[in-house]
TORRO-934167 format. One record per residue (C-alpha): residue in one letter; residue number from 1; x, y, z. Coordinates in steps of 0.1 Angstrom, whole numbers, plus 5000, padded with zeros to 4 digits. Last residue first. Layout:
residues N
<site 'A'; NUM; <X; Y; Z>>
...
This chain:
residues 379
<site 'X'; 379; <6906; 8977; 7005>>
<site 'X'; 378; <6932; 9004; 7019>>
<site 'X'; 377; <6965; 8995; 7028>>
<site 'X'; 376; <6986; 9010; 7050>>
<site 'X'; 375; <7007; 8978; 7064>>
<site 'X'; 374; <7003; 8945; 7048>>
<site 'X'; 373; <6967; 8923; 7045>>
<site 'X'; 372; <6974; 8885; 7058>>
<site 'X'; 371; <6942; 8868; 7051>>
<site 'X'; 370; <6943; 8831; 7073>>
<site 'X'; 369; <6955; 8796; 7059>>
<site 'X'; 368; <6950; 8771; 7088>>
<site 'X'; 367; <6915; 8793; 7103>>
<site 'X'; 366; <6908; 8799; 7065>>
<site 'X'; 365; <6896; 8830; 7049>>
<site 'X'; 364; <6869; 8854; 7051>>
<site 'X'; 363; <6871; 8888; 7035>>
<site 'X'; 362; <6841; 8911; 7031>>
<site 'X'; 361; <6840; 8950; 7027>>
<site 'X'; 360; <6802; 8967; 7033>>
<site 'X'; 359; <6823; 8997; 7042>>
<site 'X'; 358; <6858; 9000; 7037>>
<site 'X'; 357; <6885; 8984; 7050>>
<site 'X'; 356; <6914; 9007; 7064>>
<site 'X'; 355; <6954; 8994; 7076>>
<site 'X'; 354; <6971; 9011; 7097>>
<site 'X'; 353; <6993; 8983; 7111>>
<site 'X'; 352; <6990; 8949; 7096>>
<site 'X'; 351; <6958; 8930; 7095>>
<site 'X'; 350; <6953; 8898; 7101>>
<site 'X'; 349; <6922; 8879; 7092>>
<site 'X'; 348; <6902; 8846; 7099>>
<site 'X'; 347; <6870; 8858; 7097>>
<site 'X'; 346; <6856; 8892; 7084>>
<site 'X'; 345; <6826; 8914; 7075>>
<site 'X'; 344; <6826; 8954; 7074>>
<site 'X'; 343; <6786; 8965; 7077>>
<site 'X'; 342; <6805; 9000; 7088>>
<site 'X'; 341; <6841; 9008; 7088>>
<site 'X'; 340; <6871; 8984; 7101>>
<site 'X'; 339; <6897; 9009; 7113>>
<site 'X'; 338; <6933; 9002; 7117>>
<site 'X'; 337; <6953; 9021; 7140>>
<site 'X'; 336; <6972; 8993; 7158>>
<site 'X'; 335; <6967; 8959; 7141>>
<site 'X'; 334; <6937; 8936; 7139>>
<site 'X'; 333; <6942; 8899; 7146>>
<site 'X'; 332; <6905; 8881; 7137>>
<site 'X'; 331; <6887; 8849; 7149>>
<site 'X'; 330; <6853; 8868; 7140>>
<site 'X'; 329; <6849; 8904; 7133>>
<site 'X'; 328; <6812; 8917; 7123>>
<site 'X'; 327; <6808; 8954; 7117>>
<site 'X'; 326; <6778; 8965; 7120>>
<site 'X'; 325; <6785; 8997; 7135>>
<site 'X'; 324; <6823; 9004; 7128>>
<site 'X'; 323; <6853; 8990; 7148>>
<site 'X'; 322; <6882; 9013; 7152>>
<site 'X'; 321; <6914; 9002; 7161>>
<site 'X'; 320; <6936; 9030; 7184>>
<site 'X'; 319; <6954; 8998; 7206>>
<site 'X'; 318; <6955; 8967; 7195>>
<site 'X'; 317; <6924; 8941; 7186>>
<site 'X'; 316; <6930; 8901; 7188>>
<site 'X'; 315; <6899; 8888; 7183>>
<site 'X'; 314; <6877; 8857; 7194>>
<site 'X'; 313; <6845; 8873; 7188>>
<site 'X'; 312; <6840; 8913; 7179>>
<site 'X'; 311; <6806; 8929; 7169>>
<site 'X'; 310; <6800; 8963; 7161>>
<site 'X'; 309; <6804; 8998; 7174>>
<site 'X'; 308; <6837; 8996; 7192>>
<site 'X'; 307; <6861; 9027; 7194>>
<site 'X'; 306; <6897; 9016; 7206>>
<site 'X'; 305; <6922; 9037; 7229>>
<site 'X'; 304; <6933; 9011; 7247>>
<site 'X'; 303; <6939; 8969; 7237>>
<site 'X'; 302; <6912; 8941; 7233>>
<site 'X'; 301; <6917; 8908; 7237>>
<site 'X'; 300; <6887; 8889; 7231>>
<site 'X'; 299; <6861; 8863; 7239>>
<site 'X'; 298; <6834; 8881; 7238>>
<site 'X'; 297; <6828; 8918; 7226>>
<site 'X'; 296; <6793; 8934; 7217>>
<site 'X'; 295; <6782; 8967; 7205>>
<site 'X'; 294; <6751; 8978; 7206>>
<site 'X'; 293; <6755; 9013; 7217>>
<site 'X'; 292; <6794; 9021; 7221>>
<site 'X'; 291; <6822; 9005; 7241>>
<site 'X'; 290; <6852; 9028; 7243>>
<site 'X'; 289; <6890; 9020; 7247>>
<site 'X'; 288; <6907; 9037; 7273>>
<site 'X'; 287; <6920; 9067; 7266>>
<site 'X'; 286; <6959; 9068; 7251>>
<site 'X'; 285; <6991; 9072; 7260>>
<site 'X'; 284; <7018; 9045; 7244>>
<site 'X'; 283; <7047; 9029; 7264>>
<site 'X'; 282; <7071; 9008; 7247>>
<site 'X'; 281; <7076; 8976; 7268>>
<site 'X'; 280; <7081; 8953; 7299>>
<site 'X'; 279; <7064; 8921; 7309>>
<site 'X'; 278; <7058; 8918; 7343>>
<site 'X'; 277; <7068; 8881; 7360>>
<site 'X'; 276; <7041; 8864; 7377>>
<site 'X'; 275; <7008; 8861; 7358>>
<site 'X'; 274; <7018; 8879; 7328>>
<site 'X'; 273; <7027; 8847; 7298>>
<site 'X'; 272; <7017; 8821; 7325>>
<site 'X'; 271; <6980; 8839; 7337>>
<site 'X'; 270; <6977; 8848; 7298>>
<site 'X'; 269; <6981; 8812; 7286>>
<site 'X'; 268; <6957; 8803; 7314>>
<site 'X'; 267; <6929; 8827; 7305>>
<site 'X'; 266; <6926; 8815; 7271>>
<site 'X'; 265; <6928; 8840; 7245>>
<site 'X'; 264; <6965; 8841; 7240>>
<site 'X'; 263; <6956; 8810; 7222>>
<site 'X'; 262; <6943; 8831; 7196>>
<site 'X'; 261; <6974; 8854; 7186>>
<site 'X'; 260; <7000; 8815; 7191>>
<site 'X'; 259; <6974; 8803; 7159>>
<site 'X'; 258; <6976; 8831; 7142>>
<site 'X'; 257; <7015; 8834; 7145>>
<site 'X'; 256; <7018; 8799; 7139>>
<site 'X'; 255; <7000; 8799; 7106>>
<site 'X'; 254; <7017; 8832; 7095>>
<site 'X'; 253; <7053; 8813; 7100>>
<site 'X'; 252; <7082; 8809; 7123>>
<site 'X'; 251; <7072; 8824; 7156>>
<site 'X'; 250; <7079; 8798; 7184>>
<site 'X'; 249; <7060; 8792; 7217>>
<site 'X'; 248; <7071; 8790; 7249>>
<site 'X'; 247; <7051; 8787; 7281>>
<site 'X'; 246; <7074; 8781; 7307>>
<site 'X'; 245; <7089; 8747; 7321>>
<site 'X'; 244; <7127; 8750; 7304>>
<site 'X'; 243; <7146; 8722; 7306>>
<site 'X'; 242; <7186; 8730; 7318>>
<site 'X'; 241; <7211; 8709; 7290>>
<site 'X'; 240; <7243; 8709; 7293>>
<site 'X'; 239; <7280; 8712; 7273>>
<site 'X'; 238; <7313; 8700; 7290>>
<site 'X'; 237; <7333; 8706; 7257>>
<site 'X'; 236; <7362; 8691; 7244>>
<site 'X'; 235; <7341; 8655; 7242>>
<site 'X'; 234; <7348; 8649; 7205>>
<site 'X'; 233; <7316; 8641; 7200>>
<site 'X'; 232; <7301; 8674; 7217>>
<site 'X'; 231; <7327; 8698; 7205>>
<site 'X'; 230; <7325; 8685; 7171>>
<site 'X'; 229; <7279; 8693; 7173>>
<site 'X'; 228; <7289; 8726; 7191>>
<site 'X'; 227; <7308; 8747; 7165>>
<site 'X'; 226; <7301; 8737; 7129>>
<site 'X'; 225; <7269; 8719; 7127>>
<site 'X'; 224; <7251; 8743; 7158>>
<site 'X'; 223; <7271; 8777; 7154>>
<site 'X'; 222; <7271; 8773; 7117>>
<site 'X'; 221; <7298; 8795; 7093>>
<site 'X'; 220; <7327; 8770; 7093>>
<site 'X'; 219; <7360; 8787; 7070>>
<site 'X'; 218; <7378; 8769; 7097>>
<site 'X'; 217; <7391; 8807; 7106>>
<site 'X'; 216; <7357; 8813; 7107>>
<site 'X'; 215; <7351; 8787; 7140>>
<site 'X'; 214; <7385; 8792; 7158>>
<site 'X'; 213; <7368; 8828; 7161>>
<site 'X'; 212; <7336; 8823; 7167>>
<site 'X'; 211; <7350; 8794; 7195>>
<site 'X'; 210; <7377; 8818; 7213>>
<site 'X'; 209; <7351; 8849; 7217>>
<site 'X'; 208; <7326; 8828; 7232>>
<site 'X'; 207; <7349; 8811; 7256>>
<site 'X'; 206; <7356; 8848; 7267>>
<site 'X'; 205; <7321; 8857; 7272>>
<site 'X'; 204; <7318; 8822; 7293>>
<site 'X'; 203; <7285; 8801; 7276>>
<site 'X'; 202; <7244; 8803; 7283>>
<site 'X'; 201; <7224; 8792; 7257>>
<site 'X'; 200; <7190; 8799; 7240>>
<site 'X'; 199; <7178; 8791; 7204>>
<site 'X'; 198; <7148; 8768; 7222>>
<site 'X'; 197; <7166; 8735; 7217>>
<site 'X'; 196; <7136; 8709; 7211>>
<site 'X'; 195; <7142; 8677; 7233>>
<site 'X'; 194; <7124; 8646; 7223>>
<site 'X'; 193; <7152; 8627; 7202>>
<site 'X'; 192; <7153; 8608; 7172>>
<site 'X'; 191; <7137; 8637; 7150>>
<site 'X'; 190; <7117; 8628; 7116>>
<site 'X'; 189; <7129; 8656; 7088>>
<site 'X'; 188; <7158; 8665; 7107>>
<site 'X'; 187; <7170; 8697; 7111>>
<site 'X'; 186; <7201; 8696; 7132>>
<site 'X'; 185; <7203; 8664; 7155>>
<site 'X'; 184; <7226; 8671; 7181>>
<site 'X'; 183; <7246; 8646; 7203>>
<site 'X'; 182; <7254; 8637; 7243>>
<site 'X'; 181; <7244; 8665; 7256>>
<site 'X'; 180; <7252; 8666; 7296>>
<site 'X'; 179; <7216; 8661; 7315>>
<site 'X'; 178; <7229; 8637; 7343>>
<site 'X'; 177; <7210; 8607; 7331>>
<site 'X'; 176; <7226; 8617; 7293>>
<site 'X'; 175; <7207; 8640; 7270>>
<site 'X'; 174; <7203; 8638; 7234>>
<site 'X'; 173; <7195; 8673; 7217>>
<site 'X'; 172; <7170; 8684; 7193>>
<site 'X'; 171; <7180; 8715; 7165>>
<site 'X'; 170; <7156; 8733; 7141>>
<site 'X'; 169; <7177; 8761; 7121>>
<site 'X'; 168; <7158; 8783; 7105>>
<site 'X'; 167; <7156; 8778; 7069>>
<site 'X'; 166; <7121; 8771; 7065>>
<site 'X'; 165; <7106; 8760; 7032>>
<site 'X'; 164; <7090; 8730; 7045>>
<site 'X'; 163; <7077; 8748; 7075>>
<site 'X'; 162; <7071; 8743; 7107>>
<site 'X'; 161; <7055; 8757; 7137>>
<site 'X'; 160; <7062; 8757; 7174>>
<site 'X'; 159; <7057; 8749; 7212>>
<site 'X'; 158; <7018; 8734; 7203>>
<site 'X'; 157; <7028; 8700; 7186>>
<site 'X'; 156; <7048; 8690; 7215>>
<site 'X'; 155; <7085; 8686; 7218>>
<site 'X'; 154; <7102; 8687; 7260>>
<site 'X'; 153; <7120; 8719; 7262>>
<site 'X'; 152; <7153; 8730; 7265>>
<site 'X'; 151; <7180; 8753; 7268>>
<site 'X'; 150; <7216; 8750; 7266>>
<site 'X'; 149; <7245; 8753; 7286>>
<site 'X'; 148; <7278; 8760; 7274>>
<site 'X'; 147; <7314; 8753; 7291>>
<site 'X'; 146; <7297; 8736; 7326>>
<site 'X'; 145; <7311; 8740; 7358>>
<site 'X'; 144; <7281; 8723; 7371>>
<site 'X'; 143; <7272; 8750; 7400>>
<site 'X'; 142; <7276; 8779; 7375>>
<site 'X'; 141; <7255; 8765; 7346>>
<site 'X'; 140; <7230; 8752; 7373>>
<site 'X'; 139; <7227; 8786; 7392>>
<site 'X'; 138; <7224; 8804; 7360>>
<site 'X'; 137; <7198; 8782; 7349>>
<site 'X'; 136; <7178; 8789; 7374>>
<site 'X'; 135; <7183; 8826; 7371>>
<site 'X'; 134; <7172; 8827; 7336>>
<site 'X'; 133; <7137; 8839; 7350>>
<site 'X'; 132; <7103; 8838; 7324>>
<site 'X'; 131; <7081; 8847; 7299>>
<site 'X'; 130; <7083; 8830; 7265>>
<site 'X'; 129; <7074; 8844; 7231>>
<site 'X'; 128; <7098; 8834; 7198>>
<site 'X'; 127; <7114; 8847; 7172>>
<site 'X'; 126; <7140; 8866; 7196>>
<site 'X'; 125; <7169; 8841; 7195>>
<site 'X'; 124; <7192; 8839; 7223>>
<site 'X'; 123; <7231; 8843; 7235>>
<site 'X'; 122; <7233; 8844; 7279>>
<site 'X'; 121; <7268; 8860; 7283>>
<site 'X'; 120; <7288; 8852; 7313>>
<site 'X'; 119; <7321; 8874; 7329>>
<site 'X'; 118; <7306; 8905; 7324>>
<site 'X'; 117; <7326; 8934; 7316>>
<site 'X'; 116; <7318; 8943; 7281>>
<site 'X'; 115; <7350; 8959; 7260>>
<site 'X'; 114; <7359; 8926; 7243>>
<site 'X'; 113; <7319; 8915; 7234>>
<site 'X'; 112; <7312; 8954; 7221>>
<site 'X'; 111; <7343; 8952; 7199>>
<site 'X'; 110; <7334; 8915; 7190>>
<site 'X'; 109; <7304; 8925; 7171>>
<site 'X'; 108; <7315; 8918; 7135>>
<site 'X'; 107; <7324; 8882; 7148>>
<site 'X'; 106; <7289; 8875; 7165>>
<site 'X'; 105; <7268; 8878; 7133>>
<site 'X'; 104; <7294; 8858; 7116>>
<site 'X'; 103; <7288; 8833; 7142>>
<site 'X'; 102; <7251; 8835; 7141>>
<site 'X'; 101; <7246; 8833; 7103>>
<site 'X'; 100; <7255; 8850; 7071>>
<site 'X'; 99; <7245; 8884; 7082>>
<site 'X'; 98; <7221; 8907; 7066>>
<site 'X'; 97; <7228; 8946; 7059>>
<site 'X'; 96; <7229; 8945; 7021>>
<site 'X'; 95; <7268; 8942; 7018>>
<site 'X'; 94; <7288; 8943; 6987>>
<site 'X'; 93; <7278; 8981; 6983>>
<site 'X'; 92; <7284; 8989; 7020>>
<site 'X'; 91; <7267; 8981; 7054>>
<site 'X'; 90; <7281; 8976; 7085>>
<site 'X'; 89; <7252; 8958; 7104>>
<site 'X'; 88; <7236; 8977; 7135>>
<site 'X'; 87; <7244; 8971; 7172>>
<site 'X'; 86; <7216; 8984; 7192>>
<site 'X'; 85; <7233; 8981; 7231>>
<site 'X'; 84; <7209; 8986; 7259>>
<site 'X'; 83; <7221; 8996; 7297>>
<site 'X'; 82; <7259; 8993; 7312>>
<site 'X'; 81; <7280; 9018; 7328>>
<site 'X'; 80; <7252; 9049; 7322>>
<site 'X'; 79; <7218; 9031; 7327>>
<site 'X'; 78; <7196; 9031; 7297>>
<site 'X'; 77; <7182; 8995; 7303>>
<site 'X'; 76; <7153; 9001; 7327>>
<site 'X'; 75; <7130; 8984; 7304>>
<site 'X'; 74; <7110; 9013; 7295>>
<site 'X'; 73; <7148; 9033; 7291>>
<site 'X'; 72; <7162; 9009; 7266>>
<site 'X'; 71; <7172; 9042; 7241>>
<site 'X'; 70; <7148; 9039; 7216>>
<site 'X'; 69; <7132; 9002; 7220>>
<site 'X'; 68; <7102; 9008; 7194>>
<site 'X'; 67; <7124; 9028; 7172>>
<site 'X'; 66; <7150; 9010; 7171>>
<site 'X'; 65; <7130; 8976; 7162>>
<site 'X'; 64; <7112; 8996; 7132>>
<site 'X'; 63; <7139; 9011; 7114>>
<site 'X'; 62; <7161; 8970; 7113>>
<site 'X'; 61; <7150; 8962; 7081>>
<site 'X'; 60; <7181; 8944; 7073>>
<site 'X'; 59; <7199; 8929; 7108>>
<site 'X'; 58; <7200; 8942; 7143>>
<site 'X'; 57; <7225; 8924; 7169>>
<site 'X'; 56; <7207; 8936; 7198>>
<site 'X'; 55; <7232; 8939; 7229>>
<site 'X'; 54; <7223; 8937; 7267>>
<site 'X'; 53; <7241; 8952; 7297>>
<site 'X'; 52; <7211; 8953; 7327>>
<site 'X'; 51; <7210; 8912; 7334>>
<site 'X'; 50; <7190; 8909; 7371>>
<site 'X'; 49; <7169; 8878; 7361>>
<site 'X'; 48; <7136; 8904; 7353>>
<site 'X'; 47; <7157; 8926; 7330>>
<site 'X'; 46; <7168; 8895; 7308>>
<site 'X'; 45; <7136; 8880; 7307>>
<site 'X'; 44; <7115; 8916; 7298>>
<site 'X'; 43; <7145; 8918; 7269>>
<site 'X'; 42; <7127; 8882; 7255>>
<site 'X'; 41; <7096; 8892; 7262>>
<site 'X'; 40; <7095; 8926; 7248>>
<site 'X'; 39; <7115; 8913; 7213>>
<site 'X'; 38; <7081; 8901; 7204>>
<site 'X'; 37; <7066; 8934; 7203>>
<site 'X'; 36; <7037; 8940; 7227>>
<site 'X'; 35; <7005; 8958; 7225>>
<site 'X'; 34; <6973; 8942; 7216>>
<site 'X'; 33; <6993; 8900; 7224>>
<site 'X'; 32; <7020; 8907; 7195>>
<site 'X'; 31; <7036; 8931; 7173>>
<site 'X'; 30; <7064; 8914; 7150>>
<site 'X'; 29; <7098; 8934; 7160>>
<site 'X'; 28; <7124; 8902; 7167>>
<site 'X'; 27; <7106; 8894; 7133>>
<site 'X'; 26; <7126; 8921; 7112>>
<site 'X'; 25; <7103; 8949; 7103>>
<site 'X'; 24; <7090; 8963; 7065>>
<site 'X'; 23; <7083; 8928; 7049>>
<site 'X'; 22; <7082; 8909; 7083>>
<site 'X'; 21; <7048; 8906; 7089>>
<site 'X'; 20; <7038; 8910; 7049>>
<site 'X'; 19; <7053; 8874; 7043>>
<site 'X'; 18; <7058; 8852; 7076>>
<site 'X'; 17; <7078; 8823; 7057>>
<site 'X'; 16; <7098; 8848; 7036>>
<site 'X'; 15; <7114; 8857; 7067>>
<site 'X'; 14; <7127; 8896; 7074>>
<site 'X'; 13; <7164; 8892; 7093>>
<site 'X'; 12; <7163; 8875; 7124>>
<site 'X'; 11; <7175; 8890; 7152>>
<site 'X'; 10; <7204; 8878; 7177>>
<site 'X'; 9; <7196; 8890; 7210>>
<site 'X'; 8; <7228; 8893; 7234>>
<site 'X'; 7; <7228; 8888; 7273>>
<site 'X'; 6; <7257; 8901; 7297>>
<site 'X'; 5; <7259; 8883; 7331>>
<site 'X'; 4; <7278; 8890; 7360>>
<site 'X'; 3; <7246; 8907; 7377>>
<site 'X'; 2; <7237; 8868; 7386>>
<site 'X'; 1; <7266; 8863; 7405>>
């Protein structure tokens, strides 16, 4: 049964919220952990719980995610019948090549919904990292008859990041003894209930179709307020809940990317992100990265091909980033190909792809308020 299920990835246009991250890539394309994109977890989830026909609804800015999944082939999606589906916006003059939402998202892609084959279709964000098997829920969505199940997990600080100018769409559900959803709260400045939707559900392709489409004829342009939240109190739906147990975290701004970048320095956060399920992505040749004569690395994650003559604590570094002698790097994310010359000094910086300092260069900044310095630049 499991093979009878199609996923789609909705991806967020470039967010205000995460500045020069997403000012050249949309977020389902942020680089992450020394050598991953966010998207690979997400795509790595579907390939792992048997699903091999998944679409990417691509918004503005969209260069960058192609290229990194090309033609789906490092995730063993490039199979003739099924395989991986980039499915660009229609852009003209009145159109800029970002959607309104989710369901008008969905509505310009129901050519590739119609002619897919699967009977199920698992819809999810990619702004967020989580490694693990939808198979579970699969079971339970089949086994309960259920119309839409949705995915959930317990609120704690950690899971994700807010922001007062955030428009992404923050919804908790209400859960009855036998884990139907009772009601929605859609973001709320102070939530009533303790169960964070994670942006992932699991609903017939065809009952899909029907609901986007009853939904813009309405004129209603919200999946969550205009689509689920009647259903549920009017009762036309069977709608469920399955709580997820995974690590999840949430990308929404530059604090909780930093913050998410250093906890993948503690050994249990990698053992549940990699321990047990492989995470799939672009492949990159390259020597393995080289430790020179007095220099010294704790604490750190450090990807191939990089040239270490300094010192590095608590760093993210990906792969080709060259550290010069005396440089000192402390609590830093450094990009692929960037180089940090000699006597360089920083703390609490990310830098974007490519990007050179020069020597004797100096930048600290705030562990809740880190340097964010775009792609290509020289300082």
């Amino acid at each position: 049964m499991k093979n009878d299920v199609m996923g789609i990835v909705y991806t967020s246009k470039d967010d205000l919220n995460l500045r020069e991250l997403t000012s050249q890539r949309a977020v389902a394309a942020i680089p992450v952990a020394g050598r991953y994109r966010l998207i690979d977890f997400t795509l790595s989830n579907m390939v792992n719980s048997g699903i091999h026909n998944v679409g990417i609804i691509a918004q503005k800015n969209y260069s960058s995610l192609m290229d990194h999944l090309g033609s789906g082939k490092d995730w063993d999606l490039h199979t003739r019948n099924n395989g991986l589906f980039i499915l660009p916006p229609f852009m003209t003059r009145d159109n800029s090549g970002e959607y309104n939402g989710l369901l008008d998202a969905l509505r310009s892609n129901f050519d590739y919904l119609r002619r897919s084959k699967q009977d199920f279709v698992i819809l999810t964000d990619s702004d967020y990292i989580m490694t693990t098997s939808f198979e579970p829920m699969i079971d339970q969505h089949i086994k309960s008859r259920a119309d839409i199940t949705m995915m959930y997990k317990k609120v704690t600080p950690e899971i994700t990041e807010f922001s007062s100018s955030s428009k992404n769409n923050h919804v908790y559900m209400d859960l009855d003894h036998d884990k139907n959803v009772a009601n929605l709260e859609i973001n709320p400045n102070a939530a009533s209930f303790e169960n964070l939707f994670l942006s992932l559900m699991m609903v017939k392709r065809t009952l899909l179709i029907y609901l986007v489409d009853q939904a813009l004829s309405r004129g209603s342009h919200d999946m969550y307020a205009d689509v689920l939240l009647p259903a549920i109190q009017a009762g036309s739906l069977k709608i469920m809940g399955y709580e997820e147990e995974s690590y999840y975290r949430r990308v929404e701004t530059i604090r909780g990317y930093f913050n998410l970048s250093l906890d993948l320095l503690k050994p249990e956060v990698r053992d549940a992100l990699f321990g047990k399920n492989p995470v799939f992505t672009k492949t990159r040749d390259s020597v393995p990265t080289i430790y020179r004569a007095g220099a010294k690395v704790t604490n750190s994650l450090v990807a191939d091909g990089c040239v270490i003559d300094g010192t590095v604590e608590n760093c993210v570094l990906f792969r080709g980033v060259r550290v010069g002698k005396g440089a000192r790097l402390k609590n830093c994310v450094i990009m692929q190909d960037s180089y940090i010359e000699d006597d360089v000094e920083l703390e609490n910086v990310i830098f974007d792809k490519e990007v050179t300092i020069r020597s004797h260069g100096r930048l600290i900044g705030q562990s809740q308020y880190p340097i964010v310095i775009g792609k290509n630049i020289t300082l």
